[in-house]
Backbone atoms as SQL, in Angstrom:
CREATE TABLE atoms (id INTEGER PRIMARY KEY, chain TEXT, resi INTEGER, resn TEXT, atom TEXT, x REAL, y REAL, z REAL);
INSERT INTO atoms VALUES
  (1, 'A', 1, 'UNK', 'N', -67.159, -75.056, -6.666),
  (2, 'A', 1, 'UNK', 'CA', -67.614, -74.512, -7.934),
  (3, 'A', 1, 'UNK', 'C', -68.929, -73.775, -7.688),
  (4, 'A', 2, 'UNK', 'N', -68.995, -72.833, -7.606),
  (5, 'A', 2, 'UNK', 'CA', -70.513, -71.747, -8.097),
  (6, 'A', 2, 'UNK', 'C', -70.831, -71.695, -9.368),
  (7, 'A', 3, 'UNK', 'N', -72.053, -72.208, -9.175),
  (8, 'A', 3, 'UNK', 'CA', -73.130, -72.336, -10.650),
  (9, 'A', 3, 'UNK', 'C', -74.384, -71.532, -10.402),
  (10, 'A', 4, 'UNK', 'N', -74.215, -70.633, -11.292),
  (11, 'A', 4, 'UNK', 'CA', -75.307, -69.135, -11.447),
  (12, 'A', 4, 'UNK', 'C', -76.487, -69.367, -12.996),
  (13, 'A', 5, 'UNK', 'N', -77.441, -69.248, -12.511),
  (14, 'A', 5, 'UNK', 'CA', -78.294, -69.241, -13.601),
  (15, 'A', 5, 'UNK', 'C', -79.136, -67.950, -13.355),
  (16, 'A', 6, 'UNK', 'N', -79.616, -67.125, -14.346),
  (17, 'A', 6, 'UNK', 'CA', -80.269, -66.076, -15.037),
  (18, 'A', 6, 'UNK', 'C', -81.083, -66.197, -15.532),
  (19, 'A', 7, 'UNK', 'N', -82.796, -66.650, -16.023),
  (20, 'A', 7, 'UNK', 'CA', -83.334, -66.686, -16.452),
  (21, 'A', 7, 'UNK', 'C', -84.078, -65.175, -17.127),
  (22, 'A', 8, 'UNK', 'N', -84.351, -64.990, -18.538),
  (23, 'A', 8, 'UNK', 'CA', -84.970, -63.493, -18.823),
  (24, 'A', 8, 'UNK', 'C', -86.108, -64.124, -19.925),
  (25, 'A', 9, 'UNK', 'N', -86.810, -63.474, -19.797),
  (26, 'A', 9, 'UNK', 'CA', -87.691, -63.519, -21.264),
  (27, 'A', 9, 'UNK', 'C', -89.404, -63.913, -21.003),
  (28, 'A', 10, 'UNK', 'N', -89.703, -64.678, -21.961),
  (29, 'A', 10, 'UNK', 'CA', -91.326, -65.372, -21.671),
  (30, 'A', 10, 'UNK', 'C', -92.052, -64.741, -21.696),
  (31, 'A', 11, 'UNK', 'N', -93.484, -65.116, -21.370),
  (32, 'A', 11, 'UNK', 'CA', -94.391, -64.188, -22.063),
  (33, 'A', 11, 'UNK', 'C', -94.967, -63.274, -20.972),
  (34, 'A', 12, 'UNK', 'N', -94.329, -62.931, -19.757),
  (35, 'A', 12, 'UNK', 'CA', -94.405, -62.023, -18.552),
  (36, 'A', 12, 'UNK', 'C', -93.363, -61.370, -18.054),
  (37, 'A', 13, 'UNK', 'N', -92.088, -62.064, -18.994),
  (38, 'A', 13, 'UNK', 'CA', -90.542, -61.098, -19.180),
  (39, 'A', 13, 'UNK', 'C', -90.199, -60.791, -17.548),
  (40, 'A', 14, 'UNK', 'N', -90.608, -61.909, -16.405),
  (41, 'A', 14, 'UNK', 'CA', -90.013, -62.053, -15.555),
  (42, 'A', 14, 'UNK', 'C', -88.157, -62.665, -15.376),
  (43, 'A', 15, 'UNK', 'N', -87.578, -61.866, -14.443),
  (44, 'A', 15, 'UNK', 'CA', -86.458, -62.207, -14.575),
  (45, 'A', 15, 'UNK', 'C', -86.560, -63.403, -13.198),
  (46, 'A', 16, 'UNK', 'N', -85.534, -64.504, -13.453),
  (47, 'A', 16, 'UNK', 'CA', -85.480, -65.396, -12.444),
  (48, 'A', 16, 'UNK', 'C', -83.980, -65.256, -11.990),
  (49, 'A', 17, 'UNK', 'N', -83.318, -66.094, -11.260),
  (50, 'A', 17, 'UNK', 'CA', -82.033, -66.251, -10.916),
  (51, 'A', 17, 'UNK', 'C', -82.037, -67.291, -10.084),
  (52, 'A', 18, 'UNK', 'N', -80.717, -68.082, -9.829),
  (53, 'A', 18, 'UNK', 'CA', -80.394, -68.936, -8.920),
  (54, 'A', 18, 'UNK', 'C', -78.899, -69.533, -8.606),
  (55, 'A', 19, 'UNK', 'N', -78.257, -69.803, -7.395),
  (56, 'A', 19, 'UNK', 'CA', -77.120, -70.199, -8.131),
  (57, 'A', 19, 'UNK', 'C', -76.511, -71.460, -6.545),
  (58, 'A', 20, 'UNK', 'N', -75.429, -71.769, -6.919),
  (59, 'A', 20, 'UNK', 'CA', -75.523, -73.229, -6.109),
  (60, 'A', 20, 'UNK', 'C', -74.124, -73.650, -5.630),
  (61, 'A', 21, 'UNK', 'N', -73.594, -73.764, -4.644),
  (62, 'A', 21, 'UNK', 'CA', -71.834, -73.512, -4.412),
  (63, 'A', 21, 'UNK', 'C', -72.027, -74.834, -4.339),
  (64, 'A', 22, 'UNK', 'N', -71.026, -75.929, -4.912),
  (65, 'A', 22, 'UNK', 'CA', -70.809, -77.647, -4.893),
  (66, 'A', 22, 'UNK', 'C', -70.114, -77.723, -3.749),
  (67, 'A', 23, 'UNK', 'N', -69.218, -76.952, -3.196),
  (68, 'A', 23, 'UNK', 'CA', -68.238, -76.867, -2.456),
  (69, 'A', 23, 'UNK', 'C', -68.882, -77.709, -0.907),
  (70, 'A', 24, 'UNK', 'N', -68.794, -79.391, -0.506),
  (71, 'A', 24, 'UNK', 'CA', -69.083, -79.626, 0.616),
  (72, 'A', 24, 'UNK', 'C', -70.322, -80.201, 0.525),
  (73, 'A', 25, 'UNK', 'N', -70.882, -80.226, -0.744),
  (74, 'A', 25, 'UNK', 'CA', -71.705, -81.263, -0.885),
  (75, 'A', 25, 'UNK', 'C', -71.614, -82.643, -1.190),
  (76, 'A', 26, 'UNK', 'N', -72.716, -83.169, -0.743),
  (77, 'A', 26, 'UNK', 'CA', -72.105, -85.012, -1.319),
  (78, 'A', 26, 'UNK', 'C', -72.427, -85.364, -3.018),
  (79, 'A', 27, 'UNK', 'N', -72.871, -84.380, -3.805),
  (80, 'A', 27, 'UNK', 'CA', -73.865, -84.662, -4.983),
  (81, 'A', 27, 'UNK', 'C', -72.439, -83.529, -5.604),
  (82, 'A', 28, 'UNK', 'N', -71.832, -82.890, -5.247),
  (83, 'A', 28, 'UNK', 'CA', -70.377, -82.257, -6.023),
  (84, 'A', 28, 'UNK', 'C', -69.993, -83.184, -7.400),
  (85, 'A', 29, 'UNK', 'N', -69.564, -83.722, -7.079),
  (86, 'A', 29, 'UNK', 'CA', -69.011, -84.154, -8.605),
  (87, 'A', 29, 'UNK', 'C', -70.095, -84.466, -9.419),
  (88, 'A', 30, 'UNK', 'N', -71.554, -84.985, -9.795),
  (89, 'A', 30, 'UNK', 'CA', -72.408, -85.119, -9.998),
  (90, 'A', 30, 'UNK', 'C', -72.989, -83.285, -10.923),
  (91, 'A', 31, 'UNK', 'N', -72.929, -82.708, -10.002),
  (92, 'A', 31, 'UNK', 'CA', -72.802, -80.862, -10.496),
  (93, 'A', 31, 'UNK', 'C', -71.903, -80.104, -11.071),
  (94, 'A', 32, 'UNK', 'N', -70.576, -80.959, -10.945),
  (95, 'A', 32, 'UNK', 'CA', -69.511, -80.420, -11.396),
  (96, 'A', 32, 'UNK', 'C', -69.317, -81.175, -13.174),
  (97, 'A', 33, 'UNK', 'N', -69.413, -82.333, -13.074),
  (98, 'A', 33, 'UNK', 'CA', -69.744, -83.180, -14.223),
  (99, 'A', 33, 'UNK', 'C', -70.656, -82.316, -15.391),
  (100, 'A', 34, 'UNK', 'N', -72.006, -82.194, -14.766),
  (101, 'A', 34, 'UNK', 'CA', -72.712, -81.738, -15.205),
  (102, 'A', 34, 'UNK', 'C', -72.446, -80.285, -15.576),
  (103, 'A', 35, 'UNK', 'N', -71.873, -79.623, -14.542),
  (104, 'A', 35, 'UNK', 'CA', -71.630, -77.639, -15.002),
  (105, 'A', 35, 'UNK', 'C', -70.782, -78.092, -16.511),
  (106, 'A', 36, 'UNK', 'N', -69.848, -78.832, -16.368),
  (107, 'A', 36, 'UNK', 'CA', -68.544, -78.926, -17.385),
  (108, 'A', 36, 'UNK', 'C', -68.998, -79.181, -19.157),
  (109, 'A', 37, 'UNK', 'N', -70.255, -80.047, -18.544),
  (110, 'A', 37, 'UNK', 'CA', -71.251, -80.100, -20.127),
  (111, 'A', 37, 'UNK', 'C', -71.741, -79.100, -20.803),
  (112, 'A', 38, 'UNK', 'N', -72.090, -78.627, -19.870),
  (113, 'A', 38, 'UNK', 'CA', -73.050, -77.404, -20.258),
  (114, 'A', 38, 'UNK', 'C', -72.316, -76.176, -20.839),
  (115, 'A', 39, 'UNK', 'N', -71.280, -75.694, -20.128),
  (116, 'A', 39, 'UNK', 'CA', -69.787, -75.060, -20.714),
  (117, 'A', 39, 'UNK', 'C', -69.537, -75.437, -22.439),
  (118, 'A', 40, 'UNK', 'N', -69.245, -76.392, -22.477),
  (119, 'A', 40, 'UNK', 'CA', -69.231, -77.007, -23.515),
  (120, 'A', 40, 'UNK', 'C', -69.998, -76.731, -24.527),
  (121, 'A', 41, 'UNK', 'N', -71.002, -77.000, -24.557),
  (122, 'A', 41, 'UNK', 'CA', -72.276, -77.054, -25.252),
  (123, 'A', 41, 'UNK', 'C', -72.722, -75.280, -25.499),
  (124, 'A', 42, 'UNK', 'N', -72.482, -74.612, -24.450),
  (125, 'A', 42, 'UNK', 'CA', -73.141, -73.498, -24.386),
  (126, 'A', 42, 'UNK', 'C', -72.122, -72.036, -25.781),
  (127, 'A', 43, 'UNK', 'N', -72.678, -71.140, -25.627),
  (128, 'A', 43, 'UNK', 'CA', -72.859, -69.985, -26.659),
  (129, 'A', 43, 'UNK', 'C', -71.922, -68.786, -25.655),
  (130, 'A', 44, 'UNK', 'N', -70.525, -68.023, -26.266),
  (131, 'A', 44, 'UNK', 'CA', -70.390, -67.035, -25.538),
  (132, 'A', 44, 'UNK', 'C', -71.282, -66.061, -25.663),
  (133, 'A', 45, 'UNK', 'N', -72.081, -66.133, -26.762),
  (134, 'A', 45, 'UNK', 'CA', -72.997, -64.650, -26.561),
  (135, 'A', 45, 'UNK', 'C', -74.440, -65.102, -26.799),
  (136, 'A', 46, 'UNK', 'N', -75.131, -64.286, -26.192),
  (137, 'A', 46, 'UNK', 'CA', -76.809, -64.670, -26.295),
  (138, 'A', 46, 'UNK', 'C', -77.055, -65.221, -27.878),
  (139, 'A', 47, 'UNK', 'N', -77.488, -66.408, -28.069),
  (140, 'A', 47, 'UNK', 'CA', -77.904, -66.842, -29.522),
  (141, 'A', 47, 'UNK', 'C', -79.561, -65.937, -29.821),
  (142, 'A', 48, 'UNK', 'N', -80.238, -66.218, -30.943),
  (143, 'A', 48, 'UNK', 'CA', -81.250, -65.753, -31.449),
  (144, 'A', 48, 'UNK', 'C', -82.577, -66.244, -30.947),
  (145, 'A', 49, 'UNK', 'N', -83.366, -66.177, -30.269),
  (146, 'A', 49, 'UNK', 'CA', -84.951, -66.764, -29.591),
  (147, 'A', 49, 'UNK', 'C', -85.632, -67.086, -30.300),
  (148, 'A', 50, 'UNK', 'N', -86.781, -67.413, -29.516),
  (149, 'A', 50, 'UNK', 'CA', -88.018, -67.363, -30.409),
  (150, 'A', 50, 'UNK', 'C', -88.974, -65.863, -29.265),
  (151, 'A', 51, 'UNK', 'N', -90.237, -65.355, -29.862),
  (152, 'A', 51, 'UNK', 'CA', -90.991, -64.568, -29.351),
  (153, 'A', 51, 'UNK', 'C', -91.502, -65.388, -28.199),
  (154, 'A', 52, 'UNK', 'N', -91.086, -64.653, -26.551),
  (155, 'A', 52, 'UNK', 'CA', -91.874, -64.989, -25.552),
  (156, 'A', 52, 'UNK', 'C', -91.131, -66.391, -25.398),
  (157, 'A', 53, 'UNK', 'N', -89.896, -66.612, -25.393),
  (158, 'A', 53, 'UNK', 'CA', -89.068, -67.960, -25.205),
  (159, 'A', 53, 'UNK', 'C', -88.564, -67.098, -24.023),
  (160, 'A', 54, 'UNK', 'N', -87.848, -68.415, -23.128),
  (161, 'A', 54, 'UNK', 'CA', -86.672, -67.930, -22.172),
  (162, 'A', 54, 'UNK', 'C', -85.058, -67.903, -22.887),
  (163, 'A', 55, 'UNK', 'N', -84.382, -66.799, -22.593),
  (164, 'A', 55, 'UNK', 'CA', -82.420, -66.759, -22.556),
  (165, 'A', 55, 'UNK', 'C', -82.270, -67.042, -21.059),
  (166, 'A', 56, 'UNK', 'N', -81.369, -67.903, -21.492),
  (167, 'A', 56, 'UNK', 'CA', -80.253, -68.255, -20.022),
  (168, 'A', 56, 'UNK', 'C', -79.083, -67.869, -20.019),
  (169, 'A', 57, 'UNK', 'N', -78.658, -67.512, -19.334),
  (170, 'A', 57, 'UNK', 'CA', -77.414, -67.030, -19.046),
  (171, 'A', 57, 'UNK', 'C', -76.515, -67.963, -18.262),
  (172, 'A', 58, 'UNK', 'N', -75.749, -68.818, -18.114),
  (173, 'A', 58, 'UNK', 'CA', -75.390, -69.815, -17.312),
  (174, 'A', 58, 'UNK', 'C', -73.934, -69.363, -17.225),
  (175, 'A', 59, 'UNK', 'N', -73.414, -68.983, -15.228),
  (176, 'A', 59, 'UNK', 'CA', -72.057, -68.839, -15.125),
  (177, 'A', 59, 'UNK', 'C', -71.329, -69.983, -14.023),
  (178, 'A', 60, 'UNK', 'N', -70.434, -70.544, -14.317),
  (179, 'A', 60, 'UNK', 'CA', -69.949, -71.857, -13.419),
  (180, 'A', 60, 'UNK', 'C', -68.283, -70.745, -13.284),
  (181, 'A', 61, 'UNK', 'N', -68.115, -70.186, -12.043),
  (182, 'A', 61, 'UNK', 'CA', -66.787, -69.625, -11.656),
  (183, 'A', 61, 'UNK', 'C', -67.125, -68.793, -12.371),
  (184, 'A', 62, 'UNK', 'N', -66.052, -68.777, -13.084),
  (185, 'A', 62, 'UNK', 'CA', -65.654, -67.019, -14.011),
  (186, 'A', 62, 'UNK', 'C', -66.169, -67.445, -15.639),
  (187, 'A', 63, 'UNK', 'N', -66.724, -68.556, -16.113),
  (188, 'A', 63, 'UNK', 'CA', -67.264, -68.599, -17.658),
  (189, 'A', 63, 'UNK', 'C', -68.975, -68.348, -17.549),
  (190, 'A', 64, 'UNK', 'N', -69.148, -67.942, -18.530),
  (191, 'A', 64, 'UNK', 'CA', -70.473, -67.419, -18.984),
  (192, 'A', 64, 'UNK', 'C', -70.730, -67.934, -20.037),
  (193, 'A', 65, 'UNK', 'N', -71.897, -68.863, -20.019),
  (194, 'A', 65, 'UNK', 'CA', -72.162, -69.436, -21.576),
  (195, 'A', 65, 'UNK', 'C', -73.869, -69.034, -21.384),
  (196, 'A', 66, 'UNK', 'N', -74.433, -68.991, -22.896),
  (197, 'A', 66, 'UNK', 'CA', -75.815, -68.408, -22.869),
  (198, 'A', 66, 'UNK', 'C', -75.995, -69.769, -23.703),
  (199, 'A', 67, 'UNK', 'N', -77.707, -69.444, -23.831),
  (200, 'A', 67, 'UNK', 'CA', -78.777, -70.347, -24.495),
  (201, 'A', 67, 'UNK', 'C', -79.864, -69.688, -24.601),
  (202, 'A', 68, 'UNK', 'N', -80.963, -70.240, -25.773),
  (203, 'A', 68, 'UNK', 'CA', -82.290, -69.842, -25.427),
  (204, 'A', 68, 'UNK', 'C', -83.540, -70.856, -25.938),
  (205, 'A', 69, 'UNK', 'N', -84.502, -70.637, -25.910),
  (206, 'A', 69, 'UNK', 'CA', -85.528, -71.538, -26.176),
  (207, 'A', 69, 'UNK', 'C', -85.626, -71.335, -28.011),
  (208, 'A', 70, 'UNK', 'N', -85.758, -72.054, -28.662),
  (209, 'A', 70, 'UNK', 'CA', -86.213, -73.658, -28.285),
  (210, 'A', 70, 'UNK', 'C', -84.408, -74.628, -28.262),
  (211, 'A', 71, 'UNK', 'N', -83.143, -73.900, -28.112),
  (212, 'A', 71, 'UNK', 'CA', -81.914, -74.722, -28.755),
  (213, 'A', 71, 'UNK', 'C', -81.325, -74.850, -27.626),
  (214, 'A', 72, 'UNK', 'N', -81.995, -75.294, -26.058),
  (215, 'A', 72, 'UNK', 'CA', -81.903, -75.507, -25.049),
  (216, 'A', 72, 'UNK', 'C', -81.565, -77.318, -25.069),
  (217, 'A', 73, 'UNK', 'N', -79.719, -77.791, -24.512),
  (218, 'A', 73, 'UNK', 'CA', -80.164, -79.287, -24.747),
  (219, 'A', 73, 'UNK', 'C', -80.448, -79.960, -23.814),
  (220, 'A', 74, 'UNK', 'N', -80.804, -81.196, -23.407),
  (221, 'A', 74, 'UNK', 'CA', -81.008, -81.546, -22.107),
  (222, 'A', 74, 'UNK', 'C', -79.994, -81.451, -21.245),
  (223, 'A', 75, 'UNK', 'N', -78.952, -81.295, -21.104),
  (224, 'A', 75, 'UNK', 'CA', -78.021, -81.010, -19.841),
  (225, 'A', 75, 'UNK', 'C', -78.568, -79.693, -19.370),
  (226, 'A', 76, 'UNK', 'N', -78.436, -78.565, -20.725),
  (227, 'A', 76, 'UNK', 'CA', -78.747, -77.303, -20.162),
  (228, 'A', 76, 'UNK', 'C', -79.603, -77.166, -18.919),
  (229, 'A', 77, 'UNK', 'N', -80.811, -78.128, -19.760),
  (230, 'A', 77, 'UNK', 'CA', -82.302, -77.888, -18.785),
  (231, 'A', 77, 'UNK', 'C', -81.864, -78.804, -17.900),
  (232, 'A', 78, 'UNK', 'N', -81.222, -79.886, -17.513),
  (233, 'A', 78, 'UNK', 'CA', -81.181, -80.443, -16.101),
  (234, 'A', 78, 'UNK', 'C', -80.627, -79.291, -15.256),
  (235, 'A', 79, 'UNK', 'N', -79.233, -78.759, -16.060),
  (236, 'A', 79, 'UNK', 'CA', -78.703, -78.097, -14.669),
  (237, 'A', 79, 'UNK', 'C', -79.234, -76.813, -14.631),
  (238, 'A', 80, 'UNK', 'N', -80.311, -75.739, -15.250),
  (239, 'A', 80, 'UNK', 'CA', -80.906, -74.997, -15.488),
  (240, 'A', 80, 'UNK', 'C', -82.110, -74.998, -14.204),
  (241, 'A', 81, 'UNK', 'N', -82.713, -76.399, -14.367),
  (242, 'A', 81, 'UNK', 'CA', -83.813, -76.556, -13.671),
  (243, 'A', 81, 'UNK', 'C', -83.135, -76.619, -12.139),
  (244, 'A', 82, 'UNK', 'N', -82.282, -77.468, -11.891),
  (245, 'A', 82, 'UNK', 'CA', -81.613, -77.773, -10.870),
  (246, 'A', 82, 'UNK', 'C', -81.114, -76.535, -9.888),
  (247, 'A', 83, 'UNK', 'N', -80.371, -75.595, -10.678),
  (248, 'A', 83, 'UNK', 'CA', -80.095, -74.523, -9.701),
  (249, 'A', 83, 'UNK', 'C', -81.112, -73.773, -9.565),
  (250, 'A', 84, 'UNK', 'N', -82.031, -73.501, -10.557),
  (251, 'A', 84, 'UNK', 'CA', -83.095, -72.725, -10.572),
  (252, 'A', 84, 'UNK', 'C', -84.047, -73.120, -9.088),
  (253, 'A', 85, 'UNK', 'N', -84.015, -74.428, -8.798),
  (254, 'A', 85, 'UNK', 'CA', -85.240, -74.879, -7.956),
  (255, 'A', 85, 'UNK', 'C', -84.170, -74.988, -6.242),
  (256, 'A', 86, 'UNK', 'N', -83.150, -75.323, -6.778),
  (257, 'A', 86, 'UNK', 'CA', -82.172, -75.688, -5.206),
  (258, 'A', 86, 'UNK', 'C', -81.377, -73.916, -4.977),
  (259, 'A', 87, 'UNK', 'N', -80.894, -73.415, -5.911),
  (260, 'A', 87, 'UNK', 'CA', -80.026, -72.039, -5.517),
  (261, 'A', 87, 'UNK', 'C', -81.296, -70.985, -5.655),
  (262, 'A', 88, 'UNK', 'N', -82.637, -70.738, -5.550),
  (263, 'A', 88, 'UNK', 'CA', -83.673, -69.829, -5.333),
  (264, 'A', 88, 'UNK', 'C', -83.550, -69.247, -4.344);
């Protein structure tokens, strides 16, 4: 499973990215669990911000689900933070 994150926005409107293949790891199902929540939970199209918030863009394979600050839920931000800091 490839899990892609996009970060845009904030108050320096830096773009981030990151993304994370499960494939052969020992923590796989753990990421895969987790991508499947977030799917779930997530928005096919960019929802509404706040000024100087982050949009995420989150793609696991071929789905694309968005989010943005502040209606970010905690799965988002685990696996948000997670690829962000390990797929850099």
């Amino acid at each position: 499973m490839r899990i892609r994150v996009r970060r845009t926005g904030g108050f320096a409107g830096i773009e981030r990215q990151g993304e994370v293949d499960t494939a052969g790891r020992p923590d796989a199902a753990e990421w895969q669990s987790l991508a499947r929540q977030v799917l779930a939970e997530g928005r096919p199209t960019p929802p509404a911000g706040v000024p100087d918030g982050f949009r995420y863009e989150i793609t696991v394979d071929a789905t694309t689900v968005h989010t943005a600050d502040p209606h970010v839920t905690d799965p988002q931000r685990t696996l948000i933070s997670r690829v962000l800091k390990e797929g850099a």
